[in-house]
gemmi code that builds the backbone of each chain (N, CA, C; Angstrom):
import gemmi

chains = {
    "A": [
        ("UNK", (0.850, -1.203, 0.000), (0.000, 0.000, 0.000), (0.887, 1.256, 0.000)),
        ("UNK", (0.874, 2.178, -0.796), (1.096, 3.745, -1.242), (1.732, 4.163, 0.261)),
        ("UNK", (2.393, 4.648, 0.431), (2.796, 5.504, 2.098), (2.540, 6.999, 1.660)),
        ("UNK", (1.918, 7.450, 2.892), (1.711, 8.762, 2.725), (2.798, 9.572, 3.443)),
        ("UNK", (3.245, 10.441, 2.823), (4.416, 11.269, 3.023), (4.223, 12.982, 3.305)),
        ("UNK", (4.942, 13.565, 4.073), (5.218, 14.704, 4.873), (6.019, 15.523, 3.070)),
        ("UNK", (5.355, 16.650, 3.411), (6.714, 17.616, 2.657), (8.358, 16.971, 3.045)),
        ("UNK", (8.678, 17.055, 4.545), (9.699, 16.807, 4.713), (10.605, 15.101, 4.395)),
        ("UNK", (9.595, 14.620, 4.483), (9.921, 13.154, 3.837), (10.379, 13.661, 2.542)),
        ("UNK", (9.524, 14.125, 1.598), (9.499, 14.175, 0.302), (10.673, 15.309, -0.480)),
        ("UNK", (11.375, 15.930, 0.774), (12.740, 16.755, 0.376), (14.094, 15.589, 0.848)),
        ("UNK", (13.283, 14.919, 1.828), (14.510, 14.090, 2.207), (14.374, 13.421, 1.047)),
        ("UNK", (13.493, 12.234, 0.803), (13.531, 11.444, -0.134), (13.901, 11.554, -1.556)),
        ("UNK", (13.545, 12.780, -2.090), (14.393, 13.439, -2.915), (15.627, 13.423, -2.885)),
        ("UNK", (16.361, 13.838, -1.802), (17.737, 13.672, -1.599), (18.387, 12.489, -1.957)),
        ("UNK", (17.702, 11.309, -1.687), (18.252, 10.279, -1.381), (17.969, 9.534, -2.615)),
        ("UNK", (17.101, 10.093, -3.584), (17.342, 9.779, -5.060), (15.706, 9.332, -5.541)),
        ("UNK", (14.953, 9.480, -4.632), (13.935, 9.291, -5.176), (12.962, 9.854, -6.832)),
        ("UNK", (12.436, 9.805, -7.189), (11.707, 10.256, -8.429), (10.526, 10.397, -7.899)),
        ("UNK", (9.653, 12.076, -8.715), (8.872, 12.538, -8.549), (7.791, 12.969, -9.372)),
        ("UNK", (6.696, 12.458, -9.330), (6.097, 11.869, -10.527), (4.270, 12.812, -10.422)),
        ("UNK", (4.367, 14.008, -11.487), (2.881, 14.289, -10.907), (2.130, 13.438, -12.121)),
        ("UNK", (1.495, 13.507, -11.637), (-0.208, 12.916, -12.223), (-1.209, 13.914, -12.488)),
        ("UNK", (-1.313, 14.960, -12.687), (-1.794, 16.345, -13.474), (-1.861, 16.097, -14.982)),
        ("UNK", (-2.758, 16.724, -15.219), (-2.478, 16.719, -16.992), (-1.452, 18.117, -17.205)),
        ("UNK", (-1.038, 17.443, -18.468), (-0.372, 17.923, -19.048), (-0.015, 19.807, -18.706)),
        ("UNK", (-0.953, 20.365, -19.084), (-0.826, 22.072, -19.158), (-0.584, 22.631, -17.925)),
        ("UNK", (-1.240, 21.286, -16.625), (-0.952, 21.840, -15.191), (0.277, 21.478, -15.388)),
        ("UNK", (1.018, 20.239, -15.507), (2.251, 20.412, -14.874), (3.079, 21.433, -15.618)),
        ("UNK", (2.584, 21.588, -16.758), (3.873, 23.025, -17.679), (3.614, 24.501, -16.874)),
        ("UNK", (2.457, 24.471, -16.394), (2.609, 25.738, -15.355), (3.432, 25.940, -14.267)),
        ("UNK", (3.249, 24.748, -13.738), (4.064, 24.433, -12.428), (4.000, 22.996, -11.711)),
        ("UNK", (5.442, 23.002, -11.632), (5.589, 21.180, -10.654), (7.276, 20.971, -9.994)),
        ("UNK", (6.994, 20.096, -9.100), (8.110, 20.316, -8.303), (9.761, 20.115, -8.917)),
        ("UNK", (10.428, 20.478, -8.503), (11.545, 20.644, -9.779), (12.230, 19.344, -9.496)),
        ("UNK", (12.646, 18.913, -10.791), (12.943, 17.536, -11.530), (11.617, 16.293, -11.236)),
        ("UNK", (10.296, 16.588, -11.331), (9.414, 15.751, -11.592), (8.974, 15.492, -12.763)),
        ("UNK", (9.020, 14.294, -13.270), (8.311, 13.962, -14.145), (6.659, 14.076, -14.423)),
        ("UNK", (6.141, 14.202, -15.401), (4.471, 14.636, -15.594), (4.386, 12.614, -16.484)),
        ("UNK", (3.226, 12.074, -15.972), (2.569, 11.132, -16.476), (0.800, 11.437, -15.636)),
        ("UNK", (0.018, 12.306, -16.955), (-1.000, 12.544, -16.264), (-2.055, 10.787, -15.623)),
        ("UNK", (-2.835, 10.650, -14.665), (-3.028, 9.349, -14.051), (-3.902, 9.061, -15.539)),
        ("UNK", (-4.490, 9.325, -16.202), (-5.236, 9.165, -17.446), (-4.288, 8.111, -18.216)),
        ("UNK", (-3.209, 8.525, -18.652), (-1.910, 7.975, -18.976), (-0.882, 6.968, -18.546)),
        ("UNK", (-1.572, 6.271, -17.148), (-0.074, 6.125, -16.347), (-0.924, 4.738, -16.629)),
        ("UNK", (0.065, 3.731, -17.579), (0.154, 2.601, -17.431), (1.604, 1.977, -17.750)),
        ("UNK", (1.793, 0.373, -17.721), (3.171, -0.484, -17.868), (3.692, 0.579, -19.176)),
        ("UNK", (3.486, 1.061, -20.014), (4.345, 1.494, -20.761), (4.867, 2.956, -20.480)),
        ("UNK", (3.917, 3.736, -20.001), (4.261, 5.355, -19.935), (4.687, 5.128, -18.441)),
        ("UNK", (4.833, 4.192, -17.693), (5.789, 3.982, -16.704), (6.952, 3.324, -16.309)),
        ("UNK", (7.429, 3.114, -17.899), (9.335, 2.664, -18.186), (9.556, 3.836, -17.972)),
        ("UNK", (9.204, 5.031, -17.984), (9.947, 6.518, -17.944), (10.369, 6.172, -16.603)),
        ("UNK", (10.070, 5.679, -15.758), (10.899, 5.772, -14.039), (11.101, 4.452, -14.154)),
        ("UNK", (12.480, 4.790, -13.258), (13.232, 3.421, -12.870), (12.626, 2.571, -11.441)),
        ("UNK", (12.316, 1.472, -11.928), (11.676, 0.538, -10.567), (12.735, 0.366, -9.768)),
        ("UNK", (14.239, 0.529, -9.401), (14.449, 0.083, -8.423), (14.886, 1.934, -7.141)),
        ("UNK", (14.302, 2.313, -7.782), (14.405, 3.659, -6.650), (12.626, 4.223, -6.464)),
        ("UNK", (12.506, 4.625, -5.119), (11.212, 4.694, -4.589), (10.272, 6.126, -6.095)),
        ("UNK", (9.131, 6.268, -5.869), (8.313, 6.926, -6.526), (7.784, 7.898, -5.625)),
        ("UNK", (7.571, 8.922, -5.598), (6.191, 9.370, -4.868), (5.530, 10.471, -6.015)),
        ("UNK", (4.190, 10.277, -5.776), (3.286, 10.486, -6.510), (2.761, 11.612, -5.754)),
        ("UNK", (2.066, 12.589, -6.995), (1.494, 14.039, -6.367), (0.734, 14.429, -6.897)),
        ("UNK", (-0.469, 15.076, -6.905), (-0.761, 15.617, -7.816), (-1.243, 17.814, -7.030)),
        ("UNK", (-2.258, 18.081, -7.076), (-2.311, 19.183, -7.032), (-2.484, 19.413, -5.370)),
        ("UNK", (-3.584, 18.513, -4.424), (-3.625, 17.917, -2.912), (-4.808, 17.157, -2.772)),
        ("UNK", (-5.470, 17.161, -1.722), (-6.196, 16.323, -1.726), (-7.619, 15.634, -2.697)),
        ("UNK", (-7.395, 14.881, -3.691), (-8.478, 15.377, -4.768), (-8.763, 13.606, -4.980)),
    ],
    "B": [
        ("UNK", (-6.327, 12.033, -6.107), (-5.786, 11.149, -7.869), (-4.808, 10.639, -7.550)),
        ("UNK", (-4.022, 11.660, -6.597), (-2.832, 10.866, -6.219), (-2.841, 9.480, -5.212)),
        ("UNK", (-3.758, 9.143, -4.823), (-3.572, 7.487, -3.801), (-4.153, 6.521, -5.334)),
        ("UNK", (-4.820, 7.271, -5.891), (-5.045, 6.611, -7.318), (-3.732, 6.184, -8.423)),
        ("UNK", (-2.746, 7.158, -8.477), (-2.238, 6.850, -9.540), (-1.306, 5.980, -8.382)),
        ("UNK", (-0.756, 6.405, -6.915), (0.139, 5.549, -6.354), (0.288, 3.907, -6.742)),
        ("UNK", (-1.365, 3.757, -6.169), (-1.813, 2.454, -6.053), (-1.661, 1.759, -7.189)),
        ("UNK", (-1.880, 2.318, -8.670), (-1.386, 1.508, -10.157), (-0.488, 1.354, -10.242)),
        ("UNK", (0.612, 2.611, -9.686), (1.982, 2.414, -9.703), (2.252, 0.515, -9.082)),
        ("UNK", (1.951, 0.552, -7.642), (2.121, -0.836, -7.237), (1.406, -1.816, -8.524)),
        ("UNK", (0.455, -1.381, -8.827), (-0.201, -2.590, -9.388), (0.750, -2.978, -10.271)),
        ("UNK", (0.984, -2.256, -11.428), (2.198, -2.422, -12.203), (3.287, -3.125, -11.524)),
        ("UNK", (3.683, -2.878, -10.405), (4.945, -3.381, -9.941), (5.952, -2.958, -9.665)),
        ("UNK", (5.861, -0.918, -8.754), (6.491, -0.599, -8.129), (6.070, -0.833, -6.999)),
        ("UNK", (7.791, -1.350, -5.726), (7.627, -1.315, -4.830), (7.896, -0.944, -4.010)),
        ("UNK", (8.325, 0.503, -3.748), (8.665, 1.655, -3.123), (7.814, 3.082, -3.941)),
        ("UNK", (6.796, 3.194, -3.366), (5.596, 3.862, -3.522), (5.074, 4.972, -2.685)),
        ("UNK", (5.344, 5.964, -2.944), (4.811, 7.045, -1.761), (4.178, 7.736, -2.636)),
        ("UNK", (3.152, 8.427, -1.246), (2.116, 9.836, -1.844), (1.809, 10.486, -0.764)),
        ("UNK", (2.479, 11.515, -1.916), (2.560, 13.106, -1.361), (1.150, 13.528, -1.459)),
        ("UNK", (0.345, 13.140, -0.270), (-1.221, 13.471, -0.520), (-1.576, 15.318, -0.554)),
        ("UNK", (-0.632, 15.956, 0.164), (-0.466, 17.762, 0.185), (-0.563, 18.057, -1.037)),
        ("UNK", (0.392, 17.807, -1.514), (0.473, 18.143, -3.194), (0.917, 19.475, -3.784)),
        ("UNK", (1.404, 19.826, -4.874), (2.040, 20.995, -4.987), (1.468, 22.082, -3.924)),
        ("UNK", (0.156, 22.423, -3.787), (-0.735, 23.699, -2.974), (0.668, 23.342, -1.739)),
        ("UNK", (0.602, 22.286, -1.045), (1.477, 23.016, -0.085), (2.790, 23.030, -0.319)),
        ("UNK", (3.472, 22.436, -1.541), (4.778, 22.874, -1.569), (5.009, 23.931, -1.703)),
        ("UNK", (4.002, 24.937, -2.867), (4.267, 25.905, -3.444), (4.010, 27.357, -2.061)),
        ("UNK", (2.504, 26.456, -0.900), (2.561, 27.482, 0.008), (3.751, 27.515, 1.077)),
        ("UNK", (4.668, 26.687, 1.623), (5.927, 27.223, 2.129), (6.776, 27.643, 1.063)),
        ("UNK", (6.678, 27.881, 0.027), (7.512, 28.679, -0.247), (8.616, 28.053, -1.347)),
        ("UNK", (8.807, 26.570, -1.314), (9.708, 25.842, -1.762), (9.790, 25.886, -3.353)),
        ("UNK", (11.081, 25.640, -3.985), (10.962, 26.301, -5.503), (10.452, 25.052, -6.418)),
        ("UNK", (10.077, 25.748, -7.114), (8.949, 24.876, -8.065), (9.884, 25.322, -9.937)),
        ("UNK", (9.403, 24.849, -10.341), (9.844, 25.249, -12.175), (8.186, 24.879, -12.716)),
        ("UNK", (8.434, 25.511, -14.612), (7.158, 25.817, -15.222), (7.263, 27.107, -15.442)),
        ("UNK", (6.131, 27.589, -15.830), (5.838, 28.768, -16.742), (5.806, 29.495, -15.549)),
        ("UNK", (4.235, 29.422, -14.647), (3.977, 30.202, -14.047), (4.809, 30.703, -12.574)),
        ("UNK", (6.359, 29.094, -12.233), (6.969, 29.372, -11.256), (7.900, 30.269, -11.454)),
        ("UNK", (8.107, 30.893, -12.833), (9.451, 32.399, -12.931), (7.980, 33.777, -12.807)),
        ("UNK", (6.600, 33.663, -12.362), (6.236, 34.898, -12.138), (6.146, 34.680, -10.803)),
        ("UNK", (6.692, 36.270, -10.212), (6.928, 36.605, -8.737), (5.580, 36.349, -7.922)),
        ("UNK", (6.164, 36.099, -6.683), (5.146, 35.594, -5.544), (5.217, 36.581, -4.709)),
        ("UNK", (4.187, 36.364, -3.879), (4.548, 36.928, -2.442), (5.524, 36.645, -1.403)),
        ("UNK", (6.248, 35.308, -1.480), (7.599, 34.884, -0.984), (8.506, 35.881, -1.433)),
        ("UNK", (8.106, 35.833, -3.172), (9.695, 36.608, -3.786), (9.699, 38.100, -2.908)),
        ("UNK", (8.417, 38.746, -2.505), (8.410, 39.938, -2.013), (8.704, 39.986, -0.572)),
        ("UNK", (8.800, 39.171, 0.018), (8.941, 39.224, 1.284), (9.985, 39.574, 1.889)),
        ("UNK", (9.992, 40.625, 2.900), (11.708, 41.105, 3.343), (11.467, 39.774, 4.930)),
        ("UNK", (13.071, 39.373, 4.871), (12.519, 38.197, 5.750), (13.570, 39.059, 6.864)),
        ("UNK", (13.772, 40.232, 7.062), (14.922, 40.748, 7.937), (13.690, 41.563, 8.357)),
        ("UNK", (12.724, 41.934, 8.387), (11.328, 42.489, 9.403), (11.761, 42.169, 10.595)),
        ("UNK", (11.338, 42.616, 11.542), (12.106, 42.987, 13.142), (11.063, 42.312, 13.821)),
        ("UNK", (11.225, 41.379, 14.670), (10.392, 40.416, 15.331), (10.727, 40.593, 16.941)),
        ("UNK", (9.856, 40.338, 17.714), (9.911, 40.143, 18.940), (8.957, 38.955, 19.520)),
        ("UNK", (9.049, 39.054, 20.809), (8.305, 38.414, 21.844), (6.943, 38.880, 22.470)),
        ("UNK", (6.372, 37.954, 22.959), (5.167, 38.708, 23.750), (5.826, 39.141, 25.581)),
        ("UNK", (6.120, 38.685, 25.979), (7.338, 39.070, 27.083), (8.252, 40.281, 26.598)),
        ("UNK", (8.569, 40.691, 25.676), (9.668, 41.500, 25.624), (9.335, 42.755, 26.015)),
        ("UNK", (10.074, 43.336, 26.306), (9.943, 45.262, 26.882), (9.246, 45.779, 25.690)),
        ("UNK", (8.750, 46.968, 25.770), (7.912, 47.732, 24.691), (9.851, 48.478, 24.419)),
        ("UNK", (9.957, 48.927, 25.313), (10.782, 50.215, 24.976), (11.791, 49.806, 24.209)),
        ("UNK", (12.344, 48.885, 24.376), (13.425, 47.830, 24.214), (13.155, 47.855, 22.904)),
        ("UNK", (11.696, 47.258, 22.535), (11.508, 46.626, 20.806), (11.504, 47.894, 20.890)),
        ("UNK", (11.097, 48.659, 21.122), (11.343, 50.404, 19.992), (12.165, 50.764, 19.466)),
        ("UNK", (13.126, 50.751, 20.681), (14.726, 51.134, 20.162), (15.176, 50.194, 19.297)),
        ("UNK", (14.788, 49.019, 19.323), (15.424, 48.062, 18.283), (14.964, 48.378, 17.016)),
        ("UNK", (13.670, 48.388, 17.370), (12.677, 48.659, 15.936), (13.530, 49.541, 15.124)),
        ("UNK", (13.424, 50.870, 15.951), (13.376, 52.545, 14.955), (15.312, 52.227, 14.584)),
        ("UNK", (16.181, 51.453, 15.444), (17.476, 51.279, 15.261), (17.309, 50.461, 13.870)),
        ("UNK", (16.777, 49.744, 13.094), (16.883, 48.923, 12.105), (15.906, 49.861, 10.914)),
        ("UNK", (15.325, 50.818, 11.162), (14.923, 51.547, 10.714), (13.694, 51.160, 9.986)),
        ("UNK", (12.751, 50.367, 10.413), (11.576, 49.523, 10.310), (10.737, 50.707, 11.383)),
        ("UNK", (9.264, 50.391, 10.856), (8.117, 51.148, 11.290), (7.536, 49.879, 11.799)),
        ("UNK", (7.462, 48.964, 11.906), (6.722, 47.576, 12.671), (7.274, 46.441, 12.997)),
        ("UNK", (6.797, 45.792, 13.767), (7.395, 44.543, 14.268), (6.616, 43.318, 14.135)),
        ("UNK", (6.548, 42.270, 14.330), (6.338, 41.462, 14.296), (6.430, 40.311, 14.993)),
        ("UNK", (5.276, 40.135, 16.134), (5.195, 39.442, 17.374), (4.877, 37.985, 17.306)),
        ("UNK", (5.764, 37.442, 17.543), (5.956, 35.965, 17.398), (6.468, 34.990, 18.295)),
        ("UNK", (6.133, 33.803, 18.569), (6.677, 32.658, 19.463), (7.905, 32.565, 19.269)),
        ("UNK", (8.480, 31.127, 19.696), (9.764, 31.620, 19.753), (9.667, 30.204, 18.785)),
        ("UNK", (8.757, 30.044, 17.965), (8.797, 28.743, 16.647), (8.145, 29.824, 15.409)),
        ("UNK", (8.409, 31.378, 15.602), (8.092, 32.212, 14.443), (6.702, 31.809, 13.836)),
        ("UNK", (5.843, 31.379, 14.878), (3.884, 31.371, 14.803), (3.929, 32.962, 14.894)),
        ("UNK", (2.941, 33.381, 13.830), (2.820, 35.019, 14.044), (2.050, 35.191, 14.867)),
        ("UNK", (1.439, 36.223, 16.133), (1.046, 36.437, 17.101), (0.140, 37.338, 16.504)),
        ("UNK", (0.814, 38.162, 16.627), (0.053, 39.646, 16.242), (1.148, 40.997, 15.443)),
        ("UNK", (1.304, 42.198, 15.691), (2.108, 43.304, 15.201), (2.105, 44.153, 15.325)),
        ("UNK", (2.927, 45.074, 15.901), (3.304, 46.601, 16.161), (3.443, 47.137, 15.068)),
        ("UNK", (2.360, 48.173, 15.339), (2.742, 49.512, 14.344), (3.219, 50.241, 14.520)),
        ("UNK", (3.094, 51.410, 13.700), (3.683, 52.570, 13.965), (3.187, 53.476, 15.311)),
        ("UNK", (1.769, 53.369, 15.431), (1.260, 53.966, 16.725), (1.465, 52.817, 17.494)),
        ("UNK", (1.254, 51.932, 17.295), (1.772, 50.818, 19.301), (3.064, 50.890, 19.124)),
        ("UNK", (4.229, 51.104, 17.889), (5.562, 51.501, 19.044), (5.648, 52.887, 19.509)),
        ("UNK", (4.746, 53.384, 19.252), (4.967, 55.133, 20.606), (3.866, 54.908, 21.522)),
        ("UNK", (3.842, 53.770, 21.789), (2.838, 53.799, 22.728), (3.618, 53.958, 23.811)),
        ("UNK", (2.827, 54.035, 25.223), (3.227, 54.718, 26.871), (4.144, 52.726, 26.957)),
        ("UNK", (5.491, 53.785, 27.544), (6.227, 52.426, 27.570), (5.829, 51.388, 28.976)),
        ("UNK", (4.659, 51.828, 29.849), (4.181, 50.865, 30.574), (3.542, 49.534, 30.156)),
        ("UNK", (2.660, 49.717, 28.897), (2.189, 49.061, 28.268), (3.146, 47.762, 27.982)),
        ("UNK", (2.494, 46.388, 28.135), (3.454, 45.242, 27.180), (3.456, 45.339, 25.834)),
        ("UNK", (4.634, 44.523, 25.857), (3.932, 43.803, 24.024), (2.765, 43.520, 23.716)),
        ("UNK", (2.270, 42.856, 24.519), (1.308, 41.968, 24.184), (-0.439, 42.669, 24.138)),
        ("UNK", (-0.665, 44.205, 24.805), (-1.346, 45.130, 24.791), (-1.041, 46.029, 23.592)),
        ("UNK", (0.235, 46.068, 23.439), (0.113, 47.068, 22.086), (-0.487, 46.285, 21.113)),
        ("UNK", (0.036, 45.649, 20.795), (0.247, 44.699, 19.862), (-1.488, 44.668, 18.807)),
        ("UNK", (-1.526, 44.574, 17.980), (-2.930, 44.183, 17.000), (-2.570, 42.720, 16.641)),
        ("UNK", (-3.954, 41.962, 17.390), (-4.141, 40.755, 17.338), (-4.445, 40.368, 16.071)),
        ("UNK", (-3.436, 39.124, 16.074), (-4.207, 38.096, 13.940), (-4.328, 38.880, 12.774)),
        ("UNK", (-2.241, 39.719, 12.977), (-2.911, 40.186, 11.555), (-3.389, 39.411, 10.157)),
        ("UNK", (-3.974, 39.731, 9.204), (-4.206, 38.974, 8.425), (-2.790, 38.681, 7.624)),
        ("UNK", (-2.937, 37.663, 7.050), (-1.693, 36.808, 6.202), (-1.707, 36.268, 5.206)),
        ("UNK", (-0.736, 36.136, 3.784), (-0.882, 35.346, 2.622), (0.097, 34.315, 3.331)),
        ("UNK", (0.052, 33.674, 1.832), (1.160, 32.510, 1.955), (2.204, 33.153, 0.612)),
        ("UNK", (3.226, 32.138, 0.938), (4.312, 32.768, -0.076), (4.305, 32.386, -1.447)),
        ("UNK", (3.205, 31.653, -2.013), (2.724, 31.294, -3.533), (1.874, 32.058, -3.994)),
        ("UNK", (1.375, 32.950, -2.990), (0.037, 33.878, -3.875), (0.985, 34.796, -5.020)),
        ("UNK", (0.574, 34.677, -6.344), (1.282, 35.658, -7.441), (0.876, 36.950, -6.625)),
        ("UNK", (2.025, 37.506, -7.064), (1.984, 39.310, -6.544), (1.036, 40.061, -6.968)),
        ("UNK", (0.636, 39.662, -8.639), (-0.812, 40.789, -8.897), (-1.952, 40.477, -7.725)),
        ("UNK", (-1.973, 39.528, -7.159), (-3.195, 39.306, -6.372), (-2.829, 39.502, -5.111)),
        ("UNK", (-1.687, 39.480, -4.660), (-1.125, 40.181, -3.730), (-1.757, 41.548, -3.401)),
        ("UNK", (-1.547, 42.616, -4.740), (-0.862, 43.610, -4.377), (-2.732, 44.392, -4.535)),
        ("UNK", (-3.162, 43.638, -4.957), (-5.044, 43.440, -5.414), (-5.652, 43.782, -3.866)),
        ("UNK", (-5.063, 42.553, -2.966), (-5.278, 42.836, -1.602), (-5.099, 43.574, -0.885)),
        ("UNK", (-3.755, 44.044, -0.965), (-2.954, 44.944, -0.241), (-4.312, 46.362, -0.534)),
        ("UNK", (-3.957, 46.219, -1.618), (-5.134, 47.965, -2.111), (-6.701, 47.909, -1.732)),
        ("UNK", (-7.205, 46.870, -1.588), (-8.454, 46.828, -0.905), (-8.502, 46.653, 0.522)),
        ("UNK", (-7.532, 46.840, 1.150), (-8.308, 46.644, 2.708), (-6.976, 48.215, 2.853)),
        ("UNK", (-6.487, 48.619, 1.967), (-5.901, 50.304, 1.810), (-4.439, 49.907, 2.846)),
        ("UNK", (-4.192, 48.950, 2.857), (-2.820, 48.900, 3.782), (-1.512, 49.381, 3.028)),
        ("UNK", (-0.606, 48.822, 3.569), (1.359, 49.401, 3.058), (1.635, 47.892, 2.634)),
        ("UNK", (1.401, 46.939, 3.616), (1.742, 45.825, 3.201), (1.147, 45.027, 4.158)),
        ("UNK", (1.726, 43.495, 4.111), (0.671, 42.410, 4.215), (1.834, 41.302, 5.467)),
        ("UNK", (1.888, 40.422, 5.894), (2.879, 39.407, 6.740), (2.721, 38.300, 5.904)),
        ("UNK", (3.727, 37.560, 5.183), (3.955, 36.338, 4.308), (4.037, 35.296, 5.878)),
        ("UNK", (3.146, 34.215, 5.202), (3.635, 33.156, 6.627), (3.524, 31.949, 5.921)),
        ("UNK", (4.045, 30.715, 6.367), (3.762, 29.099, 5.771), (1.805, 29.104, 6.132)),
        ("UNK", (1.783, 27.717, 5.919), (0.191, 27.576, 6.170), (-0.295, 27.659, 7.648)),
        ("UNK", (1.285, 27.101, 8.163), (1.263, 26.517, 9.814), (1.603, 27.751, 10.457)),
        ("UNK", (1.484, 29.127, 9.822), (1.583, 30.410, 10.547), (3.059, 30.942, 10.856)),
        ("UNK", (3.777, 30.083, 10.135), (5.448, 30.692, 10.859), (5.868, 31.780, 9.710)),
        ("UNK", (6.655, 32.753, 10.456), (6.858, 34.135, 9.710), (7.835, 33.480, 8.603)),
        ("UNK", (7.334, 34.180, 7.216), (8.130, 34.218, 5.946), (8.998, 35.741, 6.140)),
        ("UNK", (8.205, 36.946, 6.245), (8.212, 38.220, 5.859), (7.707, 39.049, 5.755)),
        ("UNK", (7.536, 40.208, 5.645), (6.853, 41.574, 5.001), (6.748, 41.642, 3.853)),
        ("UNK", (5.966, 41.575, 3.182), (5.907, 42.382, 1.689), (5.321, 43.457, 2.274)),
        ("UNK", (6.115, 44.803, 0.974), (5.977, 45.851, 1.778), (5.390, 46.249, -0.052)),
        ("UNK", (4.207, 47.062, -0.245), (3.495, 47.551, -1.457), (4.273, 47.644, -2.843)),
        ("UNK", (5.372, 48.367, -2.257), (5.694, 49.210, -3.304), (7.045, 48.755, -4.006)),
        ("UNK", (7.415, 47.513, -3.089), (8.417, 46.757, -3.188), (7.418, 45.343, -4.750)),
        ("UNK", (6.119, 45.156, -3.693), (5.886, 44.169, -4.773), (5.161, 45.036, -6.299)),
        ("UNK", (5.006, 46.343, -5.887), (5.082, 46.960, -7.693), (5.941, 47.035, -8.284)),
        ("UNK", (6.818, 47.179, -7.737), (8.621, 47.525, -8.527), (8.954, 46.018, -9.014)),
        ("UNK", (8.512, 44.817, -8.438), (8.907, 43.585, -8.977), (8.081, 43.056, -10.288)),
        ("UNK", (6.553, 44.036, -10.253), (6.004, 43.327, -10.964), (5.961, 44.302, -12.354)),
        ("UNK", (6.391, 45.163, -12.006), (6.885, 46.544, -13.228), (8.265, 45.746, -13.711)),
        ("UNK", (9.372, 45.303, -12.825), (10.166, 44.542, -13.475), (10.243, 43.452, -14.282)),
        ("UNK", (9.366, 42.454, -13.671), (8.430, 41.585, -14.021), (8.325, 41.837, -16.326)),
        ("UNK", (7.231, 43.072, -15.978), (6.250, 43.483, -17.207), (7.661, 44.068, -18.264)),
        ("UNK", (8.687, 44.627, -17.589), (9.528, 44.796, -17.823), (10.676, 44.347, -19.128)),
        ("UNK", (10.838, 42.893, -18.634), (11.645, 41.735, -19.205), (11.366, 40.754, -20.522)),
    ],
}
model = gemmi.Model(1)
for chain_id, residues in chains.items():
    chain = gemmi.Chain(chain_id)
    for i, (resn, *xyz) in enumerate(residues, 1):
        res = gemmi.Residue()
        res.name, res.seqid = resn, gemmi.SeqId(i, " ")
        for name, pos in zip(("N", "CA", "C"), xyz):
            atom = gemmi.Atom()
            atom.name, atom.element = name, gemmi.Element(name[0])
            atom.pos, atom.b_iso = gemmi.Position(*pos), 0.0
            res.add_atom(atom)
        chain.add_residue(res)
    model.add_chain(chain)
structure = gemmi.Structure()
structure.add_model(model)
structure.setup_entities()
């Protein structure tokens, strides 16, 4: 099951090499998204448009907040 | 969407899976840097002077005065000692009768943005309730800064500028 994460998790985890992945469509994330995240809007996110991230380093997923 | 897209993620067959259920709204409201189009137009963070003169609710009136008018600031900014904003000295509560505390001069809850509001809407606010400027804080109330009016026109004239 998904872990839910703190801002501060999610600067640490960053650090530590994680990948950051919003789930927004498209035009939201070109406005704005956290820097070095990848955009796979959830519409989109299946086995293929998710070779873009590497499985052996953690994911966390975002999108705009609670929705 | 996000425990949504997490959870496919696993399904697929990641297994180190987190969600950031906050989501940009609160990255962008402490303040933290973002990229995109709309993250190179100025915020109310970018306006914020974070050297605003802060005190205590315990502290001497007279004391913050002299400190105040020594840094050459017209207000202060009354805060815990985890920078939760309290309340704020103005220009009339620092000449107030130095019997008075802090905590009597002081104007309770001033109102507050966060440091992602774009500056046109900033400065939108600022001009309808007729103030100088506004207190930048996180969501959780801890002091960012002052934006001070005329500071966030000059950014956004620079801004229109470029």
């Amino acid at each position: 099951m998904p872990r839910p994460v703190t801002r501060e998790d999610v600067q640490r985890l960053v650090a530590d090499g994680a990948q950051l992945l919003e789930v927004l469509p498209q035009a939201e994330y070109e406005e704005e998204h956290l820097p070095g995240a990848i955009n796979i809007p959830l519409k989109e996110l299946n086995r293929e448009t998710a070779l873009q991230l590497k499985r052996d380093r953690p994911v966390i997923v975002y999108c705009h907040d609670y929705q | 969407m996000s425990p949504r897209a997490a959870s496919r993620l696993e399904a697929i067959g990641f297994m180190q899976v987190y969600d950031y259920e906050h989501g940009k709204r609160d990255w962008g409201s402490f303040g933290l840097p973002r990229e995109g189009t709309l993250a190179e137009s100025p915020s109310a963070g970018d306006a914020a002077r974070r050297g605003v003169p802060t005190c205590r609710l315990s502290d001497d009136l007279s004391a913050v005065r002299e400190h105040v008018r020594a840094s050459g600031w017209e207000t202060c900014i009354v805060v815990t000692d985890g920078r939760v904003v309290l309340g704020r000295l103005g220009r009339r509560a620092l000449a107030a009768d130095d019997s008075r505390s802090v905590e009597d001069a002081m104007s309770e809850g001033p109102s507050t943005v966060r440091p992602s509001l774009p500056l046109d809407k900033l400065i939108e606010r600022i001009k309808r309730r007729n103030l100088s400027s506004f207190v930048v804080t996180t969501p959780d109330g801890r002091l960012v800064g002052l934006a001070l009016l005329t500071e966030a026109e000059q950014l956004v004239a620079e801004q229109a500028s470029t």
